[in-house]
N, CA, C and O atoms as a GROMACS GRO file, in nm:
protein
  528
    1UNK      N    1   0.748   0.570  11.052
    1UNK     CA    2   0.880   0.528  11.095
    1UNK      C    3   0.909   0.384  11.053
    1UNK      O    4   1.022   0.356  11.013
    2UNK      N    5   0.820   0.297  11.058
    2UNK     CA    6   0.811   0.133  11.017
    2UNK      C    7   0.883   0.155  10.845
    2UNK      O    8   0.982   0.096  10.800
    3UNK      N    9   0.809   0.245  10.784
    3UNK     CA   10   0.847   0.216  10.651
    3UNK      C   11   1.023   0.291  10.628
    3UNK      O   12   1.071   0.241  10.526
    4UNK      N   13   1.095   0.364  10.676
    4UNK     CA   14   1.190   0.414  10.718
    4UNK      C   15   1.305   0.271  10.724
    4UNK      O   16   1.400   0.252  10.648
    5UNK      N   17   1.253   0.171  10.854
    5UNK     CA   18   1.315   0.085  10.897
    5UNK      C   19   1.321  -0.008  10.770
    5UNK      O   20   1.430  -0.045  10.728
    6UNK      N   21   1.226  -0.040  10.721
    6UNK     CA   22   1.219  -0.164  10.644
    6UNK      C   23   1.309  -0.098  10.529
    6UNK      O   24   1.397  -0.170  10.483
    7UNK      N   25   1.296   0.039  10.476
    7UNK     CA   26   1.344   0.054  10.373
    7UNK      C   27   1.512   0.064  10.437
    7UNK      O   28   1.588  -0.007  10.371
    8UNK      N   29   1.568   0.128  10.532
    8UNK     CA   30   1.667   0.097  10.577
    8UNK      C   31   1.761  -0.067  10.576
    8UNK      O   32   1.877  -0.084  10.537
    9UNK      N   33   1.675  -0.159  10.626
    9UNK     CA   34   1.684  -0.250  10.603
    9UNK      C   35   1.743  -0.339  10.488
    9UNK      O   36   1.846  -0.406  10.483
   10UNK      N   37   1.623  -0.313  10.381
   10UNK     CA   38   1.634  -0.328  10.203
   10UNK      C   39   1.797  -0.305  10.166
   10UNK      O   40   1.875  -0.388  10.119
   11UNK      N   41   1.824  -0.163  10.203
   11UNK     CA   42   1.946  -0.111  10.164
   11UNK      C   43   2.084  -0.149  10.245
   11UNK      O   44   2.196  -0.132  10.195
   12UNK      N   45   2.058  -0.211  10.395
   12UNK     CA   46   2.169  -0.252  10.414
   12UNK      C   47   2.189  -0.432  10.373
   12UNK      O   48   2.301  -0.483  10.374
   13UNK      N   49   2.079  -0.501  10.344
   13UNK     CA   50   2.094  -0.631  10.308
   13UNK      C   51   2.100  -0.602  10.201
   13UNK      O   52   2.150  -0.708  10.163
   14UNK      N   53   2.088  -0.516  10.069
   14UNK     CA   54   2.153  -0.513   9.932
   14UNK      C   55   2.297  -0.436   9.931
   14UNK      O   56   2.362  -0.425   9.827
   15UNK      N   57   2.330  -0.398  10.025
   15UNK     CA   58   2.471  -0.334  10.004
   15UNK      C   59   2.584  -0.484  10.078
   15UNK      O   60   2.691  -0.514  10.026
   16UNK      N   61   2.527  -0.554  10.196
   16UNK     CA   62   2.619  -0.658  10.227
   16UNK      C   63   2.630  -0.737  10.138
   16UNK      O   64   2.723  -0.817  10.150
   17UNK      N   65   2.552  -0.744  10.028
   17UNK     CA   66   2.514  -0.860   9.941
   17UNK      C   67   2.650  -0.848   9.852
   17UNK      O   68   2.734  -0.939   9.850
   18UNK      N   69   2.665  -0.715   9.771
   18UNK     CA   70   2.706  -0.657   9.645
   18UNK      C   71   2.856  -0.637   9.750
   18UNK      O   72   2.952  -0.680   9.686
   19UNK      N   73   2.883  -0.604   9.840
   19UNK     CA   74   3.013  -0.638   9.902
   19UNK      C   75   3.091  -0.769   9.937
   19UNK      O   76   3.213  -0.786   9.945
   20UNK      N   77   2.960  -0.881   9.960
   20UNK     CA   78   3.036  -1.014   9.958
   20UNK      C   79   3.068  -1.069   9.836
   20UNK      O   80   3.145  -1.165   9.827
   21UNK      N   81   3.006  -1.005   9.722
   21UNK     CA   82   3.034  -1.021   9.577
   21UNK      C   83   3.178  -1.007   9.568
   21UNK      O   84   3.249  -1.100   9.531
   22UNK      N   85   3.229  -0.879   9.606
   22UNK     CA   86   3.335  -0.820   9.553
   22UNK      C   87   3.446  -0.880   9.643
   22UNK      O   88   3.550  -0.815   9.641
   23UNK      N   89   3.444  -0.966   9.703
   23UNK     CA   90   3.544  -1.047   9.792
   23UNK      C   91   3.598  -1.180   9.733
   23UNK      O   92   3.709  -1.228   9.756
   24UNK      N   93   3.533  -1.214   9.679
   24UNK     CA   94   3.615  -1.295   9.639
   24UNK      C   95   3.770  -1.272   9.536
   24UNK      O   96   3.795  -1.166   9.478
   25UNK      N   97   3.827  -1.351   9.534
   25UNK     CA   98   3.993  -1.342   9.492
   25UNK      C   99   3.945  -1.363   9.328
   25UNK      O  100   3.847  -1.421   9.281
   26UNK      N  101   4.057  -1.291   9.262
   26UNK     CA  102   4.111  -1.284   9.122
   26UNK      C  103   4.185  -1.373   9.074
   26UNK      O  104   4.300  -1.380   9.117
   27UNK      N  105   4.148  -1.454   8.984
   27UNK     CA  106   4.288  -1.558   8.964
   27UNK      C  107   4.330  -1.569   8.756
   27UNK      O  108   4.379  -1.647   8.674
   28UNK      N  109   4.245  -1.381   8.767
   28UNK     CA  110   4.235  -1.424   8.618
   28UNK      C  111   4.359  -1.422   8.549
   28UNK      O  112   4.350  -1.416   8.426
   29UNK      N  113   4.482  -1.427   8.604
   29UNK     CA  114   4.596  -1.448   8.594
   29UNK      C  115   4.662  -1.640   8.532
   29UNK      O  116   4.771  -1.692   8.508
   30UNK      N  117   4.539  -1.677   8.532
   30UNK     CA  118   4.558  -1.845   8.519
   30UNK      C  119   4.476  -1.865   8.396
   30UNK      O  120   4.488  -1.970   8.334
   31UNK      N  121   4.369  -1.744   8.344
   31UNK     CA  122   4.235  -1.815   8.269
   31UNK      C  123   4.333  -1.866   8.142
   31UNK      O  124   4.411  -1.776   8.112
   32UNK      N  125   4.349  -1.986   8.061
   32UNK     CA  126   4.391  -2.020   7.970
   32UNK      C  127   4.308  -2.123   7.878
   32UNK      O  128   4.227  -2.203   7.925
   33UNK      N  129   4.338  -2.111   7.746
   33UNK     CA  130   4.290  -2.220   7.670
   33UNK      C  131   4.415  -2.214   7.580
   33UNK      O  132   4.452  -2.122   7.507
   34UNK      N  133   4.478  -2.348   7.604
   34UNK     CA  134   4.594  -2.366   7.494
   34UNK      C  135   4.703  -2.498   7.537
   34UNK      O  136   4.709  -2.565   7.640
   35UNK      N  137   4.775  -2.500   7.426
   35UNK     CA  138   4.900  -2.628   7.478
   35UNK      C  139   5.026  -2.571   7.587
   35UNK      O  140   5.107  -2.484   7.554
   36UNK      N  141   5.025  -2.634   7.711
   36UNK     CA  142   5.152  -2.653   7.747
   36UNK      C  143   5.211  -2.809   7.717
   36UNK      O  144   5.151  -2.916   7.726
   37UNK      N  145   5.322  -2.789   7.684
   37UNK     CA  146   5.415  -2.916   7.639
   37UNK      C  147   5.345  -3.018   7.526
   37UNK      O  148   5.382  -3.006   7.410
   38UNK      N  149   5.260  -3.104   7.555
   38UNK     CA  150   5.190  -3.210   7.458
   38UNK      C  151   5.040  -3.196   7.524
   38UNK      O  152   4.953  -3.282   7.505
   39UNK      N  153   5.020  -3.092   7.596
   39UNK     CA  154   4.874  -3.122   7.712
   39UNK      C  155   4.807  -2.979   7.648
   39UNK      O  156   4.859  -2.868   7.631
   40UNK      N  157   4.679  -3.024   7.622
   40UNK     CA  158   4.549  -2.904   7.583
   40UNK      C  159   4.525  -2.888   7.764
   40UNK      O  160   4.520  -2.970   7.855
   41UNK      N  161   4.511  -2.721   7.756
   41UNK     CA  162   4.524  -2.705   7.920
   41UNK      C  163   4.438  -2.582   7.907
   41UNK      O  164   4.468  -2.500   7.820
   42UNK      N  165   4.327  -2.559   7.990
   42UNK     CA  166   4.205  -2.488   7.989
   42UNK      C  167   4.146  -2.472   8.170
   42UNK      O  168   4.073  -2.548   8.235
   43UNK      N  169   4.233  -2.308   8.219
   43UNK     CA  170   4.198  -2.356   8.296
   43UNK      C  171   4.055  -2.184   8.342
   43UNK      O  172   4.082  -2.067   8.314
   44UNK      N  173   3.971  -2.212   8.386
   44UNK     CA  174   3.808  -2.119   8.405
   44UNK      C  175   3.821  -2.102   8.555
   44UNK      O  176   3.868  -2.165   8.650
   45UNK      N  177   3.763  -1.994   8.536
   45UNK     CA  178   3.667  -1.972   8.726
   45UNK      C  179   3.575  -1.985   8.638
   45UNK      O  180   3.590  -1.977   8.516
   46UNK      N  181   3.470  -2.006   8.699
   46UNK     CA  182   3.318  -2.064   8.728
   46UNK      C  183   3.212  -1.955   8.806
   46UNK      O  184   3.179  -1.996   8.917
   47UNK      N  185   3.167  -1.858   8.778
   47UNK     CA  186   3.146  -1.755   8.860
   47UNK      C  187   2.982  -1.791   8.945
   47UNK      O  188   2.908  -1.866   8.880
   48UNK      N  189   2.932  -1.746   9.073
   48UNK     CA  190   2.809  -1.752   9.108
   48UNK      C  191   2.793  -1.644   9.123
   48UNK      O  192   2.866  -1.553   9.162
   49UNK      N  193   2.679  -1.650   9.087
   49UNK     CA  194   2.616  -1.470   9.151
   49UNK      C  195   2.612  -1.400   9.280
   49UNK      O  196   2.664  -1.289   9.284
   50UNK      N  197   2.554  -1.452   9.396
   50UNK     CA  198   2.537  -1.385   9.453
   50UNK      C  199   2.652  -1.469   9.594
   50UNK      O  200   2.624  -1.459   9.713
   51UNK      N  201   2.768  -1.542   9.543
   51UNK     CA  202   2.834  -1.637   9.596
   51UNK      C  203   2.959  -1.525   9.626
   51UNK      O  204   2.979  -1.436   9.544
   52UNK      N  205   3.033  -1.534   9.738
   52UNK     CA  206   3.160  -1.489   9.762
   52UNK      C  207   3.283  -1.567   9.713
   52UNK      O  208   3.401  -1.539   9.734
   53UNK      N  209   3.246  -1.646   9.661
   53UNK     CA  210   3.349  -1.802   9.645
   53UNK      C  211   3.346  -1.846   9.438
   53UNK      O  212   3.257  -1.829   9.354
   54UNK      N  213   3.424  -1.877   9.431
   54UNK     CA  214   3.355  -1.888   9.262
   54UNK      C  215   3.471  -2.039   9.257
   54UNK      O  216   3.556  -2.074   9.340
   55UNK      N  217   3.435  -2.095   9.142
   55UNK     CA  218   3.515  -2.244   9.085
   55UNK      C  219   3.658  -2.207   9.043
   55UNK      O  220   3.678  -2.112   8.968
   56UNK      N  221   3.736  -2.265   9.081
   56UNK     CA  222   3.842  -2.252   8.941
   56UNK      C  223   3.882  -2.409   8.901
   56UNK      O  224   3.908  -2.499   8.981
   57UNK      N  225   3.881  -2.414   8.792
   57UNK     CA  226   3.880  -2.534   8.712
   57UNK      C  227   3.943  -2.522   8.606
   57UNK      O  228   3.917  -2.448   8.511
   58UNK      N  229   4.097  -2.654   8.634
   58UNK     CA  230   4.183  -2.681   8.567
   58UNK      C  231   4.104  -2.776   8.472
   58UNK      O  232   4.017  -2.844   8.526
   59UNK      N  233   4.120  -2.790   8.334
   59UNK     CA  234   4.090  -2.926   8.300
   59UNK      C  235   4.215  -2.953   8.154
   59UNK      O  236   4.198  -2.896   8.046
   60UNK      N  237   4.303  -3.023   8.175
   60UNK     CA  238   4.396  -3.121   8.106
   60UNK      C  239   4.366  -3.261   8.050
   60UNK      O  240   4.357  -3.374   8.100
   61UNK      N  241   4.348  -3.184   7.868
   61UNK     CA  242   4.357  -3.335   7.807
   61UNK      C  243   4.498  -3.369   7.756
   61UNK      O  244   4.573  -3.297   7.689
   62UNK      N  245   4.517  -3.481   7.797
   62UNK     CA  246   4.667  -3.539   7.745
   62UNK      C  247   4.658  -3.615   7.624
   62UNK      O  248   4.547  -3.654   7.588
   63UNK      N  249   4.782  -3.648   7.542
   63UNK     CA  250   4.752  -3.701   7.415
   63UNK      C  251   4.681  -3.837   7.417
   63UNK      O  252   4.602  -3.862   7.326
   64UNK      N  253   4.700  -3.912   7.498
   64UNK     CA  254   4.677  -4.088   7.493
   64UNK      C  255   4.484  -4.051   7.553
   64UNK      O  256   4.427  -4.140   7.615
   65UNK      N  257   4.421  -3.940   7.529
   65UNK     CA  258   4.260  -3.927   7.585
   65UNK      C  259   4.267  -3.902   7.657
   65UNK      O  260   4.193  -3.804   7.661
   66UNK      N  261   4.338  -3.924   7.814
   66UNK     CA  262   4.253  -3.888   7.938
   66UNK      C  263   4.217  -3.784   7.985
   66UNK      O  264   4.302  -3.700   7.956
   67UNK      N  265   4.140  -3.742   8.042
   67UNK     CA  266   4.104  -3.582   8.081
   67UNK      C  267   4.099  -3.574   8.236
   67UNK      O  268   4.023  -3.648   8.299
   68UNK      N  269   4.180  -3.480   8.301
   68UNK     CA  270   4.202  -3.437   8.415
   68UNK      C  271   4.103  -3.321   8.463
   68UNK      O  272   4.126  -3.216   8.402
   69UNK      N  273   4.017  -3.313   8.540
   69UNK     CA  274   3.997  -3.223   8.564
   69UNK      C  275   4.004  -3.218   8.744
   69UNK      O  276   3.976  -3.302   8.830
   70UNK      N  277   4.063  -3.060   8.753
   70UNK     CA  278   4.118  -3.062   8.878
   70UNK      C  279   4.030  -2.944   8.940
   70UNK      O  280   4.034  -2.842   8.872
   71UNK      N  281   3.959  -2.940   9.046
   71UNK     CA  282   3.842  -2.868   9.096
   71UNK      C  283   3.911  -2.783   9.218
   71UNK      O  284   3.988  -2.836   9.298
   72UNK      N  285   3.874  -2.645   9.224
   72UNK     CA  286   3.915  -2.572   9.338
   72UNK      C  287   3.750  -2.567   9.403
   72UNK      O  288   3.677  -2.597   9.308
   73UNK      N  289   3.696  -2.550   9.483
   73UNK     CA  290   3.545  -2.545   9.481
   73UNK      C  291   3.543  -2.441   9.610
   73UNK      O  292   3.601  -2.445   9.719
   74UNK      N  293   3.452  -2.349   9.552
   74UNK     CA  294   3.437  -2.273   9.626
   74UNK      C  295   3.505  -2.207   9.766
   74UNK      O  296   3.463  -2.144   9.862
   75UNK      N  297   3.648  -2.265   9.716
   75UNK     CA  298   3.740  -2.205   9.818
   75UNK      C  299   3.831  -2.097   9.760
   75UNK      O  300   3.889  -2.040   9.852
   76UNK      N  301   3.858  -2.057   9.663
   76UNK     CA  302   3.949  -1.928   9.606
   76UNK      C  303   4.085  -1.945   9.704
   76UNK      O  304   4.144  -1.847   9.750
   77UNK      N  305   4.118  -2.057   9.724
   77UNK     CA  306   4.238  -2.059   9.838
   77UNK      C  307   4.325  -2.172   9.709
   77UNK      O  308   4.417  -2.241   9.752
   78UNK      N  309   4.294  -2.180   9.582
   78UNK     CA  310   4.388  -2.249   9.496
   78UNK      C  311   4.406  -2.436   9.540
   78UNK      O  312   4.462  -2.521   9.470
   79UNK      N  313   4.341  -2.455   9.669
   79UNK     CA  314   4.357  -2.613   9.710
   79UNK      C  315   4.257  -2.705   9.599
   79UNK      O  316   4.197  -2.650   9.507
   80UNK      N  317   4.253  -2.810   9.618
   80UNK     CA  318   4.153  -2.893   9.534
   80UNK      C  319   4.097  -2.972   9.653
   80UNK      O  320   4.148  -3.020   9.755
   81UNK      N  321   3.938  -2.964   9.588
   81UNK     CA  322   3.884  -3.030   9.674
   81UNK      C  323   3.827  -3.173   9.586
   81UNK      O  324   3.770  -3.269   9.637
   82UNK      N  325   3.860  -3.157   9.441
   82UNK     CA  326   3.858  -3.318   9.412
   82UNK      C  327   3.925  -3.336   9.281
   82UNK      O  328   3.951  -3.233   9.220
   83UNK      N  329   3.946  -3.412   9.245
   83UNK     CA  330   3.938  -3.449   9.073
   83UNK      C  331   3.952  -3.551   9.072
   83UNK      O  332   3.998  -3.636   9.149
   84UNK      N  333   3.865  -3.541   8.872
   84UNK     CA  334   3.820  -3.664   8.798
   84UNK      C  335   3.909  -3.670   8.679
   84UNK      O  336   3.962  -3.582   8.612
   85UNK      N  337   3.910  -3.791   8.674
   85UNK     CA  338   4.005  -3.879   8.548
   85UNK      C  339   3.891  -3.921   8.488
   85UNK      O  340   3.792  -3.951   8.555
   86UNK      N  341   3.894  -3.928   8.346
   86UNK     CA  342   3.811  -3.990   8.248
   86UNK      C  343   3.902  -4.068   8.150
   86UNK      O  344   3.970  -4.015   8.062
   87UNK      N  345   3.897  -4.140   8.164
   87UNK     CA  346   3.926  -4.269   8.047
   87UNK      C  347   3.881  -4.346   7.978
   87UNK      O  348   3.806  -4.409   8.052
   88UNK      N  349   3.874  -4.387   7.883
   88UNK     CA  350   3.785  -4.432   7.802
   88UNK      C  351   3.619  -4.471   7.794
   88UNK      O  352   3.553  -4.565   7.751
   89UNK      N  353   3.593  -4.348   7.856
   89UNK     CA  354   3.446  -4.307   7.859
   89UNK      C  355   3.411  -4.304   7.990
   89UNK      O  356   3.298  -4.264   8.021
   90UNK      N  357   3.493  -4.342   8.078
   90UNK     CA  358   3.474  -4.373   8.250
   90UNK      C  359   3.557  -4.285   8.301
   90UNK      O  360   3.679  -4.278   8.292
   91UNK      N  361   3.466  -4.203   8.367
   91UNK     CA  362   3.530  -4.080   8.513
   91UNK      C  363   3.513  -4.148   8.659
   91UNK      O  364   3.414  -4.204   8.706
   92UNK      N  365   3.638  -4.128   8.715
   92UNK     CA  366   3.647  -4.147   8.842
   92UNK      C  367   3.664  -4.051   8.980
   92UNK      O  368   3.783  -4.041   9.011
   93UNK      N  369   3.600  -3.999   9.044
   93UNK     CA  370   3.616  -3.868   9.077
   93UNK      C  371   3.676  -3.915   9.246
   93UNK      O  372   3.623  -3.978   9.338
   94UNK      N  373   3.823  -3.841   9.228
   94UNK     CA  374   3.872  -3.863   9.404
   94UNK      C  375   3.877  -3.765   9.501
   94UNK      O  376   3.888  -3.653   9.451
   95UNK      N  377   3.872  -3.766   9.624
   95UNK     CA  378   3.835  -3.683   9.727
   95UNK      C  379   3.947  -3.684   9.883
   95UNK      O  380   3.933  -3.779   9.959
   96UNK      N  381   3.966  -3.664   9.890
   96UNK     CA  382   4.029  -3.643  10.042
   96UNK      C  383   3.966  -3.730  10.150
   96UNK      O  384   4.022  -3.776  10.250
   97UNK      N  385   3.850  -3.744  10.113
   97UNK     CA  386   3.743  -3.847  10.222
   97UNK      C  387   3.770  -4.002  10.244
   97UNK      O  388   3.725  -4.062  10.342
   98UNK      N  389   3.826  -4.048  10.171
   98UNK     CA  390   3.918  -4.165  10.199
   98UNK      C  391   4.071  -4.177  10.172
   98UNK      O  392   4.139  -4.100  10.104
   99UNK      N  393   4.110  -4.280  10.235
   99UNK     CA  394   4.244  -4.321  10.199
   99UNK      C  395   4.336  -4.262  10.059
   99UNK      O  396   4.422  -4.174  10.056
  100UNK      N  397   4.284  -4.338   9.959
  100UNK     CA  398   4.293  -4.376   9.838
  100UNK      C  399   4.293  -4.262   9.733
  100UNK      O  400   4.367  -4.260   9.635
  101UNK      N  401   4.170  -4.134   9.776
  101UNK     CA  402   4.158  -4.052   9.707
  101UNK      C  403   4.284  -3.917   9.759
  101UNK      O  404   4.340  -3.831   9.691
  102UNK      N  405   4.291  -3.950   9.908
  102UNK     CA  406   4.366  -3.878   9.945
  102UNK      C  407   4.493  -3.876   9.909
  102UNK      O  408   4.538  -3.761   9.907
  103UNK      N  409   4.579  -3.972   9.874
  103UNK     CA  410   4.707  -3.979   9.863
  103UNK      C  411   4.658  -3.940   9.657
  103UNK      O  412   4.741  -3.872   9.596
  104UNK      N  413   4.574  -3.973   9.604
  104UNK     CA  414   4.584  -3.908   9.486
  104UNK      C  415   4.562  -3.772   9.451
  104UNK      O  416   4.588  -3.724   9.341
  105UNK      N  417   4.490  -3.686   9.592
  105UNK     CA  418   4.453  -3.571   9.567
  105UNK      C  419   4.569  -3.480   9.605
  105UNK      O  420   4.573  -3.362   9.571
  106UNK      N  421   4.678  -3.549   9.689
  106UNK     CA  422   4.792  -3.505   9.732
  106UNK      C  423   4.905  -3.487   9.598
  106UNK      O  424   4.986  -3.396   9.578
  107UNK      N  425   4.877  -3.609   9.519
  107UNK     CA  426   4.945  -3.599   9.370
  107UNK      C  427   4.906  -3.482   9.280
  107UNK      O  428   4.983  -3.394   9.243
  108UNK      N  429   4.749  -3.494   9.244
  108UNK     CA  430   4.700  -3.374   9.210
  108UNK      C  431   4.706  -3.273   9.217
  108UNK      O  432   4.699  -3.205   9.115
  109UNK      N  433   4.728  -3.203   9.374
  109UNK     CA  434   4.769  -3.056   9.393
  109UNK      C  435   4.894  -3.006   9.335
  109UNK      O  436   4.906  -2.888   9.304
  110UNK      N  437   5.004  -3.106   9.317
  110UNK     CA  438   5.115  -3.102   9.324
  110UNK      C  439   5.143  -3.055   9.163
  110UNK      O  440   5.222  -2.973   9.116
  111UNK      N  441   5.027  -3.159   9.089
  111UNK     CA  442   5.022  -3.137   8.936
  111UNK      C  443   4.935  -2.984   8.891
  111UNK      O  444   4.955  -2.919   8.788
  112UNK      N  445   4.858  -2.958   8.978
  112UNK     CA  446   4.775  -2.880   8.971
  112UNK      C  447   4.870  -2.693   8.941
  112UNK      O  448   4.885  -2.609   8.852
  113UNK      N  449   4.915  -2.724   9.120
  113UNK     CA  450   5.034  -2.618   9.127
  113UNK      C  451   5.148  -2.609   8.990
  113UNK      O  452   5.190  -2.501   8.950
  114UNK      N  453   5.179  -2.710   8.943
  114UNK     CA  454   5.294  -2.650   8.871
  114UNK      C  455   5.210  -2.635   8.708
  114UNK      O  456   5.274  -2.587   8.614
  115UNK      N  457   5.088  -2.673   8.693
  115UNK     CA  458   5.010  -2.612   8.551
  115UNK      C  459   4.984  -2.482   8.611
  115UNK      O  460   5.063  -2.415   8.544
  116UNK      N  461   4.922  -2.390   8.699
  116UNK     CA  462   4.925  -2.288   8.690
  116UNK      C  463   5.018  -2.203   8.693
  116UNK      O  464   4.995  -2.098   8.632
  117UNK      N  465   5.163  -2.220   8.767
  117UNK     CA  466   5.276  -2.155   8.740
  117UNK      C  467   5.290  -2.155   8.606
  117UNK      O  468   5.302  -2.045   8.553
  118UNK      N  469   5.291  -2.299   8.505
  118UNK     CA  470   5.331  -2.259   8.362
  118UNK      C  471   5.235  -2.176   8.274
  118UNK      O  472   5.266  -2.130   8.164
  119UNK      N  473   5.098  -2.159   8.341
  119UNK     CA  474   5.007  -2.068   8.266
  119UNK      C  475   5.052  -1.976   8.312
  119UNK      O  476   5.085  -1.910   8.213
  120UNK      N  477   5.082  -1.912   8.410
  120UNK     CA  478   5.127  -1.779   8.478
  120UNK      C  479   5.244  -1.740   8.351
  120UNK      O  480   5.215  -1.664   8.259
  121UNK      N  481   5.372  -1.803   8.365
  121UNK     CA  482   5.472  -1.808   8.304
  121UNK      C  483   5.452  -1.786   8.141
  121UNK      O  484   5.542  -1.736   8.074
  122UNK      N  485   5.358  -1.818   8.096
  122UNK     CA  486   5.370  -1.906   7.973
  122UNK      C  487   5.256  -1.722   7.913
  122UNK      O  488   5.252  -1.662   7.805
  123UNK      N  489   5.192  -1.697   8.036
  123UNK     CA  490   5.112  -1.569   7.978
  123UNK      C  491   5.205  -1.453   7.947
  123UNK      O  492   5.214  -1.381   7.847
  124UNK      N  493   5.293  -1.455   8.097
  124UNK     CA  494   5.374  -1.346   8.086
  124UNK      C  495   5.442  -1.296   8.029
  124UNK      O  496   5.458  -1.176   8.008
  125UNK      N  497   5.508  -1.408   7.986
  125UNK     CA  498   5.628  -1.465   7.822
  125UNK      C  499   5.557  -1.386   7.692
  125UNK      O  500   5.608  -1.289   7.635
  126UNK      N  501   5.436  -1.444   7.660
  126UNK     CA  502   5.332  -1.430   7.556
  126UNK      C  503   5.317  -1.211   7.526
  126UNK      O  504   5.335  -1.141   7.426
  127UNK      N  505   5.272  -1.175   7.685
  127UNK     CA  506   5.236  -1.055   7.677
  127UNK      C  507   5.406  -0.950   7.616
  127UNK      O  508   5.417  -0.877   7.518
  128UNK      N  509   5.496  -0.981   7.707
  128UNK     CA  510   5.606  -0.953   7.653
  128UNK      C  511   5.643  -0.954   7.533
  128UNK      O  512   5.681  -0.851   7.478
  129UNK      N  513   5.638  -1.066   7.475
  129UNK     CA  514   5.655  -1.087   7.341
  129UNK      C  515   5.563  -0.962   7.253
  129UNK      O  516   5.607  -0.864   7.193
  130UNK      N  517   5.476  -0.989   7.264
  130UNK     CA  518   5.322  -0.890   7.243
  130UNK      C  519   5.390  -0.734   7.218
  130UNK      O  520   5.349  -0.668   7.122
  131UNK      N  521   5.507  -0.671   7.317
  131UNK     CA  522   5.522  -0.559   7.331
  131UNK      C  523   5.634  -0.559   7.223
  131UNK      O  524   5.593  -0.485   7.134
  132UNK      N  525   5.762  -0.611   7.188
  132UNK     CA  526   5.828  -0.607   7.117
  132UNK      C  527   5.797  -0.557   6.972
  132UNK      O  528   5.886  -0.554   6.887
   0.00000   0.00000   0.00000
């Protein structure tokens, strides 16, 4: 009967496993590599294995160098929980955890939100076209 249980066991901790897999959200509606307006715009999920939660990561280079990258982290809820500016070889990475980062991470979302609408937009346009 012991070996019954354990193997019972086995099978319900590999079936919760392979179900918290499948929970996490879809956002492959955003995956892009290409120009909006004058901006190289590339934006990834980041997948973990055995994680319910996966990355999505904006990252925007603009013409004058700087590189944006805007981090969803392990929340699939589209918020940012930080981003880094790189400028001339120096990244600065801001956070919600102070003052300073906060009122920039408040800017960020704002920038964040309207690059994925234009990837949304900019796919949909594309696929359409595609059918003609």
């Amino acid at each position: 009967m012991t070996i019954r249980k354990t193997l019972t066991s086995i099978v319900l901790v590999g079936t919760l496993a392979l179900g918290a897999v499948g929970c996490s959200k879809d956002h492959s509606q955003y995956k892009y590599d290409g120009k909006i307006g004058e901006d190289q715009v590339t934006f990834i999920e980041k997948d973990y294995f055995f994680n319910a939660a996966d990355d999505n990561i904006l990252t925007v280079t603009k013409q004058d160098g700087r590189v944006i990258k805007y981090v969803d982290r392990l929340g699939e809820d589209l918020k940012l929980e930080y981003v880094e500016i790189t400028q001339s070889g120096q990244t600065t990475k801001y956070t919600a955890d102070d003052e300073v980062g906060k009122s920039i991470l408040e800017e960020a979302q704002k920038q964040f939100d309207a690059y994925i609408q234009q990837i949304k937009e900019t796919r949909t346009n594309q696929g359409l076209n595609d059918l003609k």
